[in-house]
C-alpha positions in Angstrom: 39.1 -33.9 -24.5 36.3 -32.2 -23.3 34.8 -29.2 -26.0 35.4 -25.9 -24.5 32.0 -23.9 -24.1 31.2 -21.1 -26.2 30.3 -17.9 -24.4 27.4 -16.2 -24.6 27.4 -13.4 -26.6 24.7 -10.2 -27.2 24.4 -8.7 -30.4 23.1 -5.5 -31.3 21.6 -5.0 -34.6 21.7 -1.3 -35.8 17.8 -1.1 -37.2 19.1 -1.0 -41.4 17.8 -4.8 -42.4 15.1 -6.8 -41.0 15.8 -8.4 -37.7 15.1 -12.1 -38.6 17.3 -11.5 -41.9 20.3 -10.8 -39.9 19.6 -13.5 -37.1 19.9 -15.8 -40.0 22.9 -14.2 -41.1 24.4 -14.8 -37.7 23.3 -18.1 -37.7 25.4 -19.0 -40.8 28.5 -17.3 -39.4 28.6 -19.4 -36.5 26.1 -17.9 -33.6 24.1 -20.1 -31.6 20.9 -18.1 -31.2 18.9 -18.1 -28.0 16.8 -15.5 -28.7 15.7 -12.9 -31.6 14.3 -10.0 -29.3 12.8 -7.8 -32.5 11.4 -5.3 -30.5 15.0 -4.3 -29.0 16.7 -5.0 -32.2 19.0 -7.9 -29.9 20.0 -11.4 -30.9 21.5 -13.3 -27.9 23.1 -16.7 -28.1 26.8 -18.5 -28.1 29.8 -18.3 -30.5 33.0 -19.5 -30.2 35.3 -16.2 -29.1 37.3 -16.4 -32.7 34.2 -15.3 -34.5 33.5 -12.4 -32.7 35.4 -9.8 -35.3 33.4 -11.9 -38.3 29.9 -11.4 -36.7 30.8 -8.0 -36.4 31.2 -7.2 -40.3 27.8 -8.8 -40.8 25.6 -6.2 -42.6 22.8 -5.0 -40.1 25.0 -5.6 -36.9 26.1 -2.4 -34.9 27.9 -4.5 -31.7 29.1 -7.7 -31.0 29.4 -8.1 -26.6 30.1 -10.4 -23.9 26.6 -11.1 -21.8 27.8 -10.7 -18.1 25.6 -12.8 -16.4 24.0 -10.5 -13.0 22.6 -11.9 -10.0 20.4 -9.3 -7.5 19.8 -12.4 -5.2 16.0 -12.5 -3.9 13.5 -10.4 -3.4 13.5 -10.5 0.6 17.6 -10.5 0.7 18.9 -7.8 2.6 21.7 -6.8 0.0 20.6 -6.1 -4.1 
């Protein structure tokens, strides 16, 4: 039986502990991290959709969302 993929996930870190201390953090928990975006105070990656609540209660983390995935098409396309 096939895994089932985790979905992609964006955290939002609320600015209290260092950035690459809670990515860490995140990583222990479960998260698959993509990418540590210190500027914006964002960790993107994956995490299996059970974890979710957990990552939340990590110290440093203000959110825990689904990344929706947006497509404007290209730049010449009549419709964006």
């Amino acid at each position: 039986m096939a895994e089932k993929a985790k979905p992609a996930v964006i955290v939002t870190l609320s600015g209290e502990l260092k950035v690459r201390d809670v990515a860490r953090d995140l990583r222990a928990a479960g998260l698959d991290v993509d990418q540590v975006l210190e500027e914006t105070g964002i960790v993107t990656g994956t995490a299996a959709s059970g974890t979710h609540a957990m990552l939340r209660k990590i110290q440093g983390v203000a959110d825990v969302s689904a990344d929706h995935p947006i497509d404007i098409g290209p730049p010449d396309s009549e419709v964006q």
